[in-house]
N, C-alpha and C positions, 0 to 999 in steps of 0.2 A: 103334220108339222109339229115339232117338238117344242115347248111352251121355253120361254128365257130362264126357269127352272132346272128344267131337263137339259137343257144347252150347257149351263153354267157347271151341273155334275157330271154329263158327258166330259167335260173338257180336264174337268175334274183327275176322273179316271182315267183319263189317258197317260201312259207312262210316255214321259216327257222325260227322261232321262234316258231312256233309251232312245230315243229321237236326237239327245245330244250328243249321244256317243254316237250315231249316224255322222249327224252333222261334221262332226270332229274328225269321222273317218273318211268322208269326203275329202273334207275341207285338206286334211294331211295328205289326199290322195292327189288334189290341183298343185300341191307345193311341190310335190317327188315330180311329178309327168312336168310341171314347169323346168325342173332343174335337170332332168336327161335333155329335154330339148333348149333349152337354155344358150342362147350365143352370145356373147359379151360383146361384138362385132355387130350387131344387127340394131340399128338405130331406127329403127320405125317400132319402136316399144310393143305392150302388148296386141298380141296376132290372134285375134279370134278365129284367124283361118289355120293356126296350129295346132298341136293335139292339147295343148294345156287351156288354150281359145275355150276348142272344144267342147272340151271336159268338162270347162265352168261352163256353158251354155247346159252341157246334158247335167250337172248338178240341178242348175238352176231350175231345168224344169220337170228331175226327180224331185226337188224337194214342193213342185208345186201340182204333181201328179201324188207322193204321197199325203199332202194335208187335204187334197181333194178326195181324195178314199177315206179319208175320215171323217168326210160328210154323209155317204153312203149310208143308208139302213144296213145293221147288220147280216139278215138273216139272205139280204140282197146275192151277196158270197156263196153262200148253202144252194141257194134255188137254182143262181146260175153254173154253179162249180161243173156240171155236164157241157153244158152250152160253149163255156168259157176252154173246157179241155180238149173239146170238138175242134174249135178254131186253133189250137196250139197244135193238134193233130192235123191238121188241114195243110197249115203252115208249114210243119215240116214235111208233110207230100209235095209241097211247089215247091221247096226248094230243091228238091231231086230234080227237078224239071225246070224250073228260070233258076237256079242257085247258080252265083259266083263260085268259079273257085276260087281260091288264096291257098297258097301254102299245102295243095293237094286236097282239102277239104272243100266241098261243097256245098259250105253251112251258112250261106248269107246272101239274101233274097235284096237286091240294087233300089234303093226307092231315091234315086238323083244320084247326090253326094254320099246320100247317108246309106250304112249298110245292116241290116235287119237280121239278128241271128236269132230263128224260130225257139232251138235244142237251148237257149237260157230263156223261153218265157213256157216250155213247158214242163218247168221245174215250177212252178207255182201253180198251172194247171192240174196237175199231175196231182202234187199235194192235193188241191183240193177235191178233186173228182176222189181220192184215195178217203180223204174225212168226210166226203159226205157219204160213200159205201159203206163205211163200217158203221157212222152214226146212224146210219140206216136199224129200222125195229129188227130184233134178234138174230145180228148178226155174228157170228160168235167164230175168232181166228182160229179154234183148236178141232176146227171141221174143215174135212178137206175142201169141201167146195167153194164154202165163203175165203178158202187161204188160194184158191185156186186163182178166183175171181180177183183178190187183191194182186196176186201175182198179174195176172194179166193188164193192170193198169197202170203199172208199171212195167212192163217187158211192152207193151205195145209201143211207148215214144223211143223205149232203149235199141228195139230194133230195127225205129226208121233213121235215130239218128246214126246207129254206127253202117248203115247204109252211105254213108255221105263222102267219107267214112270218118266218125270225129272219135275214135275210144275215149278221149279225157272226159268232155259231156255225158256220153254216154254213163261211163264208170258213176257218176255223181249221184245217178236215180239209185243204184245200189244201199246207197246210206237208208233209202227209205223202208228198208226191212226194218230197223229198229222203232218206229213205232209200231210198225207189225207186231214186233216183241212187248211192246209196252203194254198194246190193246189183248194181248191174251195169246199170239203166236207161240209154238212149242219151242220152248228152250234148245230142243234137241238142233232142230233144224238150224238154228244160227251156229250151234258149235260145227254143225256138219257143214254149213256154209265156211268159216274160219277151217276146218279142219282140208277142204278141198285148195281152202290156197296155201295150208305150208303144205301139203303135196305137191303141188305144182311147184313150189319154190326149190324143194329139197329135192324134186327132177335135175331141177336144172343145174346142182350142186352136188351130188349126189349120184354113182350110176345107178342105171334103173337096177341091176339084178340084184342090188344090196337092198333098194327099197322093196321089192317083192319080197328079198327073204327077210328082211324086218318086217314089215305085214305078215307076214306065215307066221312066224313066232311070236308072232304077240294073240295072232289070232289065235296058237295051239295054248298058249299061256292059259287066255280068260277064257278058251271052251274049257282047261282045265279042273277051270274052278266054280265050271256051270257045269261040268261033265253029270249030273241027276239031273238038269232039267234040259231035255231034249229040243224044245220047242228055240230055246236061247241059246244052245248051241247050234243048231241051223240057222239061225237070226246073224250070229257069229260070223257064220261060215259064206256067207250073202255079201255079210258085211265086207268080208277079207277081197271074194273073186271081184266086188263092187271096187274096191279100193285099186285091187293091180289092173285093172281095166280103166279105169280115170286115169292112171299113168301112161297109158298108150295114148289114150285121149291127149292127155295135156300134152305131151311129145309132140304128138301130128299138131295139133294147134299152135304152141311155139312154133314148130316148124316149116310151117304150111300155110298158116293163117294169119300168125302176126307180123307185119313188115319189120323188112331189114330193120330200118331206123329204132323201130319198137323193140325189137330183140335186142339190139343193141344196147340201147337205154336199159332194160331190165338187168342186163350184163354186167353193168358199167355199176350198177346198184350194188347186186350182188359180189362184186370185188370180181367177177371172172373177166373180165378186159379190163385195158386201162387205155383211155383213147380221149388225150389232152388237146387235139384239134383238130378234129368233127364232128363226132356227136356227144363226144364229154366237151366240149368248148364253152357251151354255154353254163354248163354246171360251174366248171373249174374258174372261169372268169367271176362267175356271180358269187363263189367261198371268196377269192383273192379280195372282191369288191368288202364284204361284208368284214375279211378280216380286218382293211385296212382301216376301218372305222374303228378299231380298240373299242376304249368305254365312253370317250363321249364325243367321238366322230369327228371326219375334219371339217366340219362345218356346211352350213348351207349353201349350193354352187361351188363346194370346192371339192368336190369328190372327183380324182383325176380317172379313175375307170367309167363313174358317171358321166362327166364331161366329155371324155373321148371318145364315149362309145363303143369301149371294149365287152360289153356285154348286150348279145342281141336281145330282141325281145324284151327291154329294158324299162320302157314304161307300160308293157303287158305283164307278161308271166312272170317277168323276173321284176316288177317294181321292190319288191322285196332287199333286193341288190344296193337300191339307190338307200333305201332306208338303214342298212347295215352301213355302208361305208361313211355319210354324211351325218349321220343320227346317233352313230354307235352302237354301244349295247345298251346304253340308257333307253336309246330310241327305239332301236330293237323291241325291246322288252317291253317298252308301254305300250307298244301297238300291238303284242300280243295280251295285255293284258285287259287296252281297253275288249278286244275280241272276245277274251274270256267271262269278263262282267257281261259283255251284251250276251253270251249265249247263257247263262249261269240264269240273269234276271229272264229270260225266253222260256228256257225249263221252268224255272220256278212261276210264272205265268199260263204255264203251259198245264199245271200241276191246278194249280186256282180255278180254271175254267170248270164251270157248272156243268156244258155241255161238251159232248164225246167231239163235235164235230171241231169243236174251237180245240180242244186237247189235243187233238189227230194232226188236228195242224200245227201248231206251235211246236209240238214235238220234230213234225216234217220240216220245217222252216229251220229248226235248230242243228239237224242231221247234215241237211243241205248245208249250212253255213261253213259248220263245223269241218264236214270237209273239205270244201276249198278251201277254209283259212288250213288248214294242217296240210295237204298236199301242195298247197300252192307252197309255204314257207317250207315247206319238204322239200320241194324240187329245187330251190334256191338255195341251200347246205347241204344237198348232196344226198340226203338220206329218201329219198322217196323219185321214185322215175316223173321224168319230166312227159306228162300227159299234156300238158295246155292249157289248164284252166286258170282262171281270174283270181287275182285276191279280192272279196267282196270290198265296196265300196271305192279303193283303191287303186286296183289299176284302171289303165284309159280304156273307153269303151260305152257308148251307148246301150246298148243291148243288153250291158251283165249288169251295168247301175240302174239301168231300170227295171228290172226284172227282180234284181235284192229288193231294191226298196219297193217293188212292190208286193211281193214277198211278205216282208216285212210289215210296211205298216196294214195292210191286210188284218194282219196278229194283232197289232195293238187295236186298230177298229174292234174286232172279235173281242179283246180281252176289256176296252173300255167300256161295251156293253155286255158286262159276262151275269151282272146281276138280273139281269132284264132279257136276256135272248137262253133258251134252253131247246 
């Protein structure tokens, strides 16, 4: 038991201001999912059996799951981080087996009413089983075997969820190479990581016989000017037959493995189609939404593409949409901004931490954010393919609200006892 001392500096240390910009990003997230579902016409006032109900029910008892983790012993996190990633791996094995489908995916396990999506609680698994491996004694990322191992704790939930089949989840565990990067991972390999996907992009833009003889000549270029040292023009020459062989790769994959709908969406990115009503519909609805907000929006409930529903997926993927047209670009822009404080003060906490294990995390928790807030408001302005995922805190959804926040305040637990737990 911790003395009314210890209570009184724990409570202390808790960043509490990042708790407010939670709070705030909730709270702005019950007001957009109120106003897509919004009837002027419906006189039995608020509907807790609606999605804006909902949503305040699953706020209510996010924010009463995260102050309960902040009662937690810290080191609690660390000991069970295997235990805790077992049962997220567990999870997403039933759901291959009792999963719903929706929407072609098979990612939500039926518990009554409520629907349970494994592939967002083992993004906090994941993380932590990833920071307790590397805090682990003399672990070190710049050996193949300990980068082997962290690879695998990540490609194990990435490969059961795209079983489901969900790519947008899937794609998110991705972000967690960059603590890999931060903990000592070779530079090399993330440019070689980035370097394979404007390959694949500049496939699809691109004929292939141009891209092989640009590879040739770059490769004859830098053997060149290594032409004395033998060893790194054979490195060169690896490098080159490696490169036009991923382009056959990425071909058959485009072609063969990613669904119509997916191909298209990357299309529709890339400027190679233009397809304003079917699977560009929802993009091109959610810009018109976003543009007719100007700068300081038409106001609250009066957004006429929000109101009527011209934007599907409206208080999911696209709640983004409602925030552009009603909110503006004032509104717009605060909401990315409060995003940006909370990941800014995440890194720089992340940075504080004594022990590897709290660092490991805070960095994973930041990566993970990071990317759903940037692809989610990607996919709603058109610049980023519409994959599926959530804006944190904001859109509707039990499963991804509690899964951030627990995420999340996890991190502050770790960070409020960062002087005391190593």
């Amino acid at each position: 038991m911790q003395t009314a001392n210890n209570q009184n500096r724990f409570f202390f240390n808790v960043d509490w201001i990042s708790i407010l910009i939670y709070v705030l990003l909730c709270g702005f997230g019950i007001l957009n999912i109120y106003s897509v579902r919004f009837n002027a016409d419906d006189a039995t006032g608020f509907n807790f059996s609606a999605e804006y109900g909902k949503q305040l029910l699953f706020v209510i008892s996010a924010i009463v799951m995260g102050l309960s983790i902040l009662l937690f012993d810290a080191k609690f996190f660390r000991i069970f981080a295997p235990i805790i990633y077992g049962v997220t791996i567990i999870l997403l094995m039933a759901v291959l087996v009792v999963g719903k489908n929706v929407g072609g995916n098979q990612a939500w396990i039926p518990l009554g009413s409520f629907r349970l999506q494994p592939s967002e609680f083992a993004k906090f698994g994941t993380a932590l089983m990833l920071a307790r491996y590397i805090s682990t004694f003399n672990v070190k990322l710049n050996q193949v075997k300990p980068l082997l191992i962290s690879a695998a704790i990540i490609a194990l939930p990435m490969a059961l969820i795209i079983l489901q089949p969900d790519a947008g989840s899937m794609l998110v565990f991705l972000s967690l190479m960059f603590p890999l990067y931060r903990e000592g991972m070779p530079g090399n390999l993330l440019l070689i990581f980035w370097g394979l996907v404007v390959i694949f992009i500049l496939n699809l833009v691109l004929a292939t016989w141009i891209l092989i003889l640009s590879i040739f000549s770059l490769g004859c270029l830098f053997a060149y000017f290594q032409r004395k040292k033998l060893q790194r023009v054979i490195r060169i020459a690896i490098i080159c037959i490696a490169a036009i062989a991923y382009l056959f790769v990425a071909k058959y994959v485009f072609d063969n493995v990613l669904k119509p709908h997916q191909q298209t969406r990357i299309e529709l990115i890339l400027g190679l189609k233009t397809d304003n009503k079917s699977a560009g519909y929802n993009v091109n609805q959610s810009k018109i939404a976003i543009g007719a907000g100007q700068v300081f929006g038409r106001g609250f409930l009066e957004g006429t593409q929000t109101k009527y529903g011209y934007v599907p997926a409206q208080s999911t993927d696209f709640i983004y949409s409602t925030i552009g047209e009603e909110w503006g670009y004032i509104g717009s822009v605060s909401v990315i901004a409060l995003y940006i404080f909370l990941l800014l003060r995440i890194v720089n906490m992340a940075e504080r931490q004594r022990s590897v294990f709290s660092r490991v995390y805070g960095y994973s928790i930041a990566c993970i954010l990071f990317f759903h807030v940037f692809i989610n408001i990607g996919m709603t302005i058109g610049i980023m393919p519409v994959i599926g995922i959530p804006l944190p805190f904001i859109s509707y959804g039990g499963s991804s609200l509690w899964s951030f926040t627990i995420l999340l305040f996890i991190f502050l637990k770790l960070d409020a006892n960062r002087m005391g737990y190593i």
